[in-house]
SERO-4910 file (N, C-alpha, C, O; in steps of 0.05 Angstrom, whole numbers):
BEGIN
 pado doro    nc1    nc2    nc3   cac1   cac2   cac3    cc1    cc2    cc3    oc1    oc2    oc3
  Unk    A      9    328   -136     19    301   -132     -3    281   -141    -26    281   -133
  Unk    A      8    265   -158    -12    240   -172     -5    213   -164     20    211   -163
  Unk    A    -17    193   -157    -11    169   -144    -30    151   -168    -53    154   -175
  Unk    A    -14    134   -175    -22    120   -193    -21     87   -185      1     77   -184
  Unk    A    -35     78   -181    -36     41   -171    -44     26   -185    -63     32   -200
  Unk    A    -34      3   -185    -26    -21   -205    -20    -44   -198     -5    -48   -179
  Unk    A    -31    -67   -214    -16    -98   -204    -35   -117   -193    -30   -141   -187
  Unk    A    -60   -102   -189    -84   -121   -172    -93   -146   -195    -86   -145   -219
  Unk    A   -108   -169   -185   -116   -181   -199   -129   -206   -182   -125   -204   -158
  Unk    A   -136   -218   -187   -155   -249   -189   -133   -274   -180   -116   -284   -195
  Unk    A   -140   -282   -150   -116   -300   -155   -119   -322   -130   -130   -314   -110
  Unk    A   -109   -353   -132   -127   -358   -111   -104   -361    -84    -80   -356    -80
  Unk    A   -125   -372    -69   -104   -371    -34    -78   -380    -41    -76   -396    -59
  Unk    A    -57   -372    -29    -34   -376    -30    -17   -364    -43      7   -363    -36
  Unk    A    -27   -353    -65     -7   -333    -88     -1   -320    -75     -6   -320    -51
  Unk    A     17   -299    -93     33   -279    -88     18   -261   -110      7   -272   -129
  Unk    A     19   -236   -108     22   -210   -122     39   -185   -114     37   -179    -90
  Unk    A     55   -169   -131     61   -155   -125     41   -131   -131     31   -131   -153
  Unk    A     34   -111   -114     33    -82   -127     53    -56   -124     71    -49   -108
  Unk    A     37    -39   -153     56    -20   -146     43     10   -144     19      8   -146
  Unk    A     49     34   -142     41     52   -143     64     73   -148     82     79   -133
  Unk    A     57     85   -176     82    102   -182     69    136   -179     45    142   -180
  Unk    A     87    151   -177     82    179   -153     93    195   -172    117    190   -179
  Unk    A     78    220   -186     84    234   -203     85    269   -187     66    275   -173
  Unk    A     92    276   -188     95    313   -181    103    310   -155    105    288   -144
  Unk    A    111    336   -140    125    327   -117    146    326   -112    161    329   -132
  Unk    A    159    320    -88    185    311    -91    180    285    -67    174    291    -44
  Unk    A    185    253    -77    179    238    -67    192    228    -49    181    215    -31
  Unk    A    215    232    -49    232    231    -21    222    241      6    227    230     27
  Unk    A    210    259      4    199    280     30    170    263     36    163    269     59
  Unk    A    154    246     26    132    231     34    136    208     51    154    192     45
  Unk    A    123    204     69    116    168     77     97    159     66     76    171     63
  Unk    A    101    135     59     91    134     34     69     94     43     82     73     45
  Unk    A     46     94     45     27     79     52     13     67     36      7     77     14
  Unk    A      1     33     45    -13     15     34    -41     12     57    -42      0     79
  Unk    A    -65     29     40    -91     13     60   -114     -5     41   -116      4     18
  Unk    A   -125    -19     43   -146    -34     34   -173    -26     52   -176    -14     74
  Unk    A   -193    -39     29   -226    -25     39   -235    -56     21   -237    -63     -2
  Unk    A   -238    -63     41   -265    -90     33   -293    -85     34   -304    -69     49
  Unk    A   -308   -103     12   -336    -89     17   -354    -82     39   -352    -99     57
  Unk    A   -368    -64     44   -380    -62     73   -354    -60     96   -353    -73    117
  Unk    A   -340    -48     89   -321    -40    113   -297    -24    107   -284    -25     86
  Unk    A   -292     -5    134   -276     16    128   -248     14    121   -230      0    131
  Unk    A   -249     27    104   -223     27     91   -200     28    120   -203     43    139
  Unk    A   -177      7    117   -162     -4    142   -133      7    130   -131      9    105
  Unk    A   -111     16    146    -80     12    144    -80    -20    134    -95    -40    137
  Unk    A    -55    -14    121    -48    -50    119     -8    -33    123      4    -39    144
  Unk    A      4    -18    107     32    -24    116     43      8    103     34     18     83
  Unk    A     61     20    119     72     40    107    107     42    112    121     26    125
  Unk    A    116     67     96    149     59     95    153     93     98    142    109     83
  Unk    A    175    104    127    178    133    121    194    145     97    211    134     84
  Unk    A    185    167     95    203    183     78    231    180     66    237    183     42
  Unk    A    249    173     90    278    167     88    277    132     70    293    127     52
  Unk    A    259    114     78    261     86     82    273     74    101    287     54    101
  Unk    A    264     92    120    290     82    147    268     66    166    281     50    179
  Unk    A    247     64    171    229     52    187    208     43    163    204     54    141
  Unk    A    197     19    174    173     12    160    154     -6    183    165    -10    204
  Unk    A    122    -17    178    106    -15    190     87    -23    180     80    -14    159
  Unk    A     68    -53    197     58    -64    189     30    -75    197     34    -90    216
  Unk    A     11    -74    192    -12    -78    206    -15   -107    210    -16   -122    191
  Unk    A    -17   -118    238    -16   -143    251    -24   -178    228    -14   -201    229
  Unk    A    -43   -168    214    -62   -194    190    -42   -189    184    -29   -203    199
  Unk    A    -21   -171    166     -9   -176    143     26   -183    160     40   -200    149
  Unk    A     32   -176    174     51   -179    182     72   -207    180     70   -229    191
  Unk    A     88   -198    166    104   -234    159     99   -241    128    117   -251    114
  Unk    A     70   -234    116     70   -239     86     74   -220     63     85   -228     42
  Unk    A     64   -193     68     69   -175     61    100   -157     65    111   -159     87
  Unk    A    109   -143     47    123   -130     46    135   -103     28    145   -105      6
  Unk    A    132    -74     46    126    -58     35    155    -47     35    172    -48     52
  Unk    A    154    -31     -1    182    -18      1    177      5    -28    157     11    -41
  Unk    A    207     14    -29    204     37    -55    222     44    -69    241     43    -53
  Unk    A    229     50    -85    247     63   -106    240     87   -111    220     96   -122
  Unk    A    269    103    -97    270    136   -113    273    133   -141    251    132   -152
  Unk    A    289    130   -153    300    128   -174    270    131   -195    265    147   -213
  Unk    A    253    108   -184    228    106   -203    206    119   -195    186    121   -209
  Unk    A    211    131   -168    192    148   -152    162    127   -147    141    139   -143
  Unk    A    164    101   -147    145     79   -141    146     75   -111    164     84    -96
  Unk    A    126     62   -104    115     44    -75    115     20    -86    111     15   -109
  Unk    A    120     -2    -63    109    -32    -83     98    -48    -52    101    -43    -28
  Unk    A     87    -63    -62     75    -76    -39     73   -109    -49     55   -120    -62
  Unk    A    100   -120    -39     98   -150    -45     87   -162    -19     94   -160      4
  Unk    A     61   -178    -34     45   -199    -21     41   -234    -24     37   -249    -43
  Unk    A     44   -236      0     49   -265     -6     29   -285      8     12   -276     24
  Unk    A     31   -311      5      9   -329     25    -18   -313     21    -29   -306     41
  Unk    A    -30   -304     -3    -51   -285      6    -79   -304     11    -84   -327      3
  Unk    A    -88   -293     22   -111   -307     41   -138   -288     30   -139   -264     25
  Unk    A   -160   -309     29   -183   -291     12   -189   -267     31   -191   -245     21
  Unk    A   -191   -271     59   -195   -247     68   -174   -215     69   -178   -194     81
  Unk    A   -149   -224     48   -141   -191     36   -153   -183     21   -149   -159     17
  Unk    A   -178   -200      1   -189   -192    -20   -212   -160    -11   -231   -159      5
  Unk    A   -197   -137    -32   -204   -106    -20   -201    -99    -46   -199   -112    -66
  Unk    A   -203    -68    -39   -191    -49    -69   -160    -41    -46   -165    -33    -23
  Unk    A   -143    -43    -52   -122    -30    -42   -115     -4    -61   -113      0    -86
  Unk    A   -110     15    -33   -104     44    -46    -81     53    -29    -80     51     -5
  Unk    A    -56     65    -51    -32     73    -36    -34    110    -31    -48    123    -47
  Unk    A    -25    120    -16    -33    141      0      4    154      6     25    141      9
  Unk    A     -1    175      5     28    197      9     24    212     31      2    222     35
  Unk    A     45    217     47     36    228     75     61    257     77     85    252     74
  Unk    A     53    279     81     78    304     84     76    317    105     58    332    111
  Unk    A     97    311    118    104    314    149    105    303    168    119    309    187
  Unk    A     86    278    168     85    257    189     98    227    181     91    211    164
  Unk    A    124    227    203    147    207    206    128    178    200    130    165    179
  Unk    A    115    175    216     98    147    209     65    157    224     57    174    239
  Unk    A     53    129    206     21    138    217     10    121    206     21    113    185
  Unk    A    -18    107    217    -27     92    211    -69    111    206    -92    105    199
  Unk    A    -58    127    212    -89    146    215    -91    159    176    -73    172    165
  Unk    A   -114    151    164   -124    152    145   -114    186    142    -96    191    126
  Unk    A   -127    206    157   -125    237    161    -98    244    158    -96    266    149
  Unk    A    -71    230    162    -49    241    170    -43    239    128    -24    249    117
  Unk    A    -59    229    117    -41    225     85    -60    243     65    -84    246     65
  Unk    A    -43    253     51    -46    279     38    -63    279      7    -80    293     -6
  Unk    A    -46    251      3    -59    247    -37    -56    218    -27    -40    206    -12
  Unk    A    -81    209    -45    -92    174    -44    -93    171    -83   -103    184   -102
  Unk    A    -78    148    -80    -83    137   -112   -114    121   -115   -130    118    -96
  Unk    A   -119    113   -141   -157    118   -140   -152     82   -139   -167     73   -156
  Unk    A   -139     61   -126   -137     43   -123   -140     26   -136   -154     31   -156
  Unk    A   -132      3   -135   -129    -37   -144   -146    -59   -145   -132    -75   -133
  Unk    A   -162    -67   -149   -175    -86   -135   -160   -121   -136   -155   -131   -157
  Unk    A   -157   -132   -113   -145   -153   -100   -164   -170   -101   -185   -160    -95
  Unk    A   -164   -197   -106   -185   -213   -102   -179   -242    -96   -176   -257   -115
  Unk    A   -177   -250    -74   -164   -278    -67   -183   -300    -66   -197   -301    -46
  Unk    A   -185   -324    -88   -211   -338    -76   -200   -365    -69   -178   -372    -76
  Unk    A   -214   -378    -56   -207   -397    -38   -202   -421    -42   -196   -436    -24
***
């Protein structure tokens, strides 16, 4: 399974960006499928994930209300629309595939990590 991420860029407070992350080998229906960021000098954090089915989704408290995480079988993608972004999302965001566990916010529970985005919000 290959996780491929995309869409980061340079942008100032208030924009929007979407990202995406498209999911190659596998069968992507069977994953929950996750958005975390890693700012400099600090551990890579959850920010939002969506289960397997797309029947629950889940959101880490900062992002909650601006962000919004979702997916397409069809294209076998993750996307992570962000909004109001605030310099402190500025991270590398990396999307992450999880097999077997319904939801999770624990780094350990996800299986394959895409080599991530970098986000940069300035003020």
């Amino acid at each position: 399974v290959q996780l491929q991420a995309s869409g980061g860029g340079l942008v100032q407070a208030g924009s929007s960006l979407t990202l995406s992350c498209a999911v190659s080998g596998g069968t992507f229906s069977m994953y929950t499928m996750g958005w975390f960021r890693q700012a400099p000098g600090k551990e890579r954090e959850f920010v939002a994930q969506v289960t397997f089915d797309g029947g629950s989704t889940d959101y880490a408290d900062s992002v909650l209300g601006r962000f919004t995480i979702s997916r397409n079988y069809a294209k076998r993608t993750l996307y992570l629309q962000m909004n109001s972004l605030k310099p402190e999302d500025t991270a590398v965001y990396y999307c992450a595939a999880s097999y077997g566990v319904y939801l999770s916010r624990a780094r350990n529970d996800y299986d394959y990590w895409g080599q991530g985005t970098q986000v940069t919000v300035s003020s």
